[in-house]
C-alpha positions, -999 to +999 in steps of 0.1 A: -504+836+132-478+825+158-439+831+158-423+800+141-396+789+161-363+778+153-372+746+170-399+738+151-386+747+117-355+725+125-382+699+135-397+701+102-365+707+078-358+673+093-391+654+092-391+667+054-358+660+044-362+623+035-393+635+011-367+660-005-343+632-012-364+606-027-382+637-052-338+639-060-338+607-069-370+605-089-361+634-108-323+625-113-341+593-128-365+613-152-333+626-166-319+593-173-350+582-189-352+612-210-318+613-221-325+571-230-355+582-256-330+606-270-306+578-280-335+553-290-368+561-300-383+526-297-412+521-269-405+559-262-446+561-253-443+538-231-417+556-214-432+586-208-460+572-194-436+561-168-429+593-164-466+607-163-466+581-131-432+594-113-444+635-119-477+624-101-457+603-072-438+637-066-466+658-069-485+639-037-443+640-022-453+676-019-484+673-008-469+653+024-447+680+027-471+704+029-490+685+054-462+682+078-453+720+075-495+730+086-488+705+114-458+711+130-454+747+116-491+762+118-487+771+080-489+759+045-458+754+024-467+773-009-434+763-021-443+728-017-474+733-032-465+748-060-437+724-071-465+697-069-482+722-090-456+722-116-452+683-118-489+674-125-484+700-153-455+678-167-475+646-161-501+659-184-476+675-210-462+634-209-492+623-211-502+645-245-470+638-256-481+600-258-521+606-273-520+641-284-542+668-268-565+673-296-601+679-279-625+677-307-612+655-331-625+620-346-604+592-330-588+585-366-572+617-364-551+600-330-558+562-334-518+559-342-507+577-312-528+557-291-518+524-307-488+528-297-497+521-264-519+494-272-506+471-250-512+489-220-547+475-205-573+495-203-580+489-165-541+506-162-552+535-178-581+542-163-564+540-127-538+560-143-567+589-150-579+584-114-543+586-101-537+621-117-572+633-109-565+624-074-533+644-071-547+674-093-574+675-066-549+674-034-531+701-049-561+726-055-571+718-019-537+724-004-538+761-017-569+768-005-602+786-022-580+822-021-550+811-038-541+835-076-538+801-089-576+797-089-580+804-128-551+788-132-560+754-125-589+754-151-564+750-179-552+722-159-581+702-153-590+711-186-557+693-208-559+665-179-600+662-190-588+655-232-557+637-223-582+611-201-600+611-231-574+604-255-561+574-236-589+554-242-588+528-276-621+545-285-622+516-316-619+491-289-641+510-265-667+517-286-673+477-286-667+469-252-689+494-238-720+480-253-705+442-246-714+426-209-695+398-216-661+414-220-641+415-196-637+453-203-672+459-200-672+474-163-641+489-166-651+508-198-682+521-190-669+537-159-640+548-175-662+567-206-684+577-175-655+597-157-644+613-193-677+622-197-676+643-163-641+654-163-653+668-202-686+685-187-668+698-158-638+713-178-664+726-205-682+747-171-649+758-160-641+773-187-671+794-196-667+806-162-638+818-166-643+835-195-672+852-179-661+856-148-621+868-152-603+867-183-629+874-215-605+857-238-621+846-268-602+817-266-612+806-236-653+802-248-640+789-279-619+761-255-650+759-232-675+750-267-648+723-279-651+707-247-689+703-251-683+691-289-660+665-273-683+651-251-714+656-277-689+630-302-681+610-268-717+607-267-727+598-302-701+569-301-723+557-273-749+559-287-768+585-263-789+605-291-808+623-264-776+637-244-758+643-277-785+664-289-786+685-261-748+693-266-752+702-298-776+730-288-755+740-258-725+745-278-748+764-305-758+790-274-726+794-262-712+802-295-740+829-302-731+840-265-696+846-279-704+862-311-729+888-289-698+895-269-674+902-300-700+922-319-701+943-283-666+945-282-668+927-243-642+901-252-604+899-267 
């Protein structure tokens, strides 16, 4: 790699400057807003979904930043990077904060949590999940396929995969989805379509990790509660077939594990 010069490093401390002062700002306001639910706990939810929505805005900040440093400095800011990498993480801790991040739980067990938001359309949330998946996406491809953060990033996509899934009113849902003449028919079904992805993809993620780096138990056991989320995603649907199937994946996987324990292969 070519020399940086001082010229262009100047050039880019300057181009990136503005970028650094408005993330100041944003984050000077997060404070505010914080210290606000600490003196009154009324629509506090609603608050931190506000801030789920300003940790994502600095998160694709830092992509741009990055952007400008491959282009007028030849290299990727990792620093930049990994600052975006650490606000998507508090968008999604905001964002469990509001709906839990129970994965495989009957929706009674959350239905409170989410009510509390229950004035927050469903067509809002669902661009919210598309917003976050978005930035979690720019993020991964900023660092690159060799980056240490590779493992890393299926915990990640894993909470953001149940926290998508606990936004939705799945009382509510569970009507509309099978309801053409709502006018949250469209907007439900594709939002239960992209939980049911994010949940299949997390679920995969997982298991390879677990086979491929870390043999955690924990990790297969995470990977199986993923698939029993989407297997009870499914039955509320009504999709016996696709539910069934689950049921049996989760049931190999789990013998999977107990093979592994019995050899003493995982921890």
């Amino acid at each position: 790699m070519a020399k940086i010069t001082a010229e262009a490093r100047e050039l880019f401390n300057t181009k990136a400057e503005p970028y650094r002062t408005l993330i100041s700002g944003i984050l000077q306001n997060e404070k505010e807003i914080l210290t606000l639910i600490e003196r009154e706990s009324f629509g506090t939810s609603y608050k931190k979904l506000i801030l789920c929505e300003e940790m994502i805005y600095i998160a694709t900040i830092q992509v741009l930043i990055n952007n400008l440093s491959l282009l007028i400095l030849g290299t990727k800011n990792t620093d930049a990077l990994n600052d975006g990498r650490k606000m998507l993480y508090k968008a999604i801790i905001y964002l469990e904060e509001c709906v839990t991040p129970l994965i495989d739980a009957p929706f009674s067990e959350y239905e409170d949590r989410v009510s509390e938001i229950a004035n927050m359309p469903i067509e809002k949330r669902y661009y919210l999940v598309r917003k976050l998946g978005l930035a979690i996406q720019l993020i991964i491809d900023g660092f690159g396929d060799n980056t240490k953060w590779k493992w890393s990033f299926v915990e990640l996509q894993g909470r953001f995969a149940v926290v998508s899934k606990n936004l939705i009113d799945l009382k509510q849902a569970s009507k509309d989805y099978f309801d053409p003449r709502s006018l949250d028919y469209d907007t439900t079904v594709m939002f239960i379509r992209l939980v049911k992805k994010l949940l299949s993809q997390a679920g995969e993620k997982y298991r390879d990790r677990y086979e491929l780096s870390t043999h955690r138990i924990d990790d297969m056991r995470i990977a199986i509660s993923l698939v029993l989320a989407l297997r009870r995603l499914c039955i509320i649907i009504n999709d016996v077939d696709e539910a069934e199937e689950l049921k049996k994946k989760a049931a190999v996987w789990n013998d999977r594990l107990e093979k592994d324990r019995s050899k003493g292969v995982c921890q």
